[in-house]
N, C-alpha and C positions, 0 to 999 in steps of 0.2 A: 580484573579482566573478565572473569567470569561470571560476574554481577552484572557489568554491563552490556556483555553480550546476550544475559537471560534478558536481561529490562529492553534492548533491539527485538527480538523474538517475539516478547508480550506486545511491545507497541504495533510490529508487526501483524500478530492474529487481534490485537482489538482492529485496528484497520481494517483487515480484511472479513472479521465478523460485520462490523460497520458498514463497509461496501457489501457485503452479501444482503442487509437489511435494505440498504437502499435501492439494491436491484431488484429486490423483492418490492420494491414500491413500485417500483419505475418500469416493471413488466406489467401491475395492475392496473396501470394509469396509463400508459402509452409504448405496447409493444414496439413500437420503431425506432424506441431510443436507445436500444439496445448495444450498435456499434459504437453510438455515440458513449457509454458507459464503460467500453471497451478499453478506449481510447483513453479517459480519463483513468481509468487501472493502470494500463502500462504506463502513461506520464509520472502516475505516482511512483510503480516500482523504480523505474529511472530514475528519478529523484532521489529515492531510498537508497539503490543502488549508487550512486555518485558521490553521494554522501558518507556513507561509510567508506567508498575507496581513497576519498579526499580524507576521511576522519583516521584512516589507518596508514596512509601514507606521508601522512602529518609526524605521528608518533613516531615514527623510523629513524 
């Protein structure tokens, strides 16, 4: 239980390091796509999010 809630965590901050890189790209190449980056973060947290409530309301 506690192993795989570290291994949710880590997958969690490589993602989010991931998207920090790419938005560091994506500010030097065209500041306006910025809400649009926005938008594809929270879709992903959503997905994360659902996922684990779907993944933990399974085991019960």
């Amino acid at each position: 239980m506690v192993i795989r809630f570290i291994r949710v965590i880590s997958v969690f901050f490589v993602l989010y390091f991931v998207s920090a890189w790419v938005l560091h790209i994506i500010v030097e190449n065209a500041p306006d796509a910025l809400p649009l980056f926005f938008v594809g973060l929270l879709v992903l947290l959503v997905i994360v999010v659902g996922f684990l409530i779907n993944h933990y309301r399974r085991r019960q």
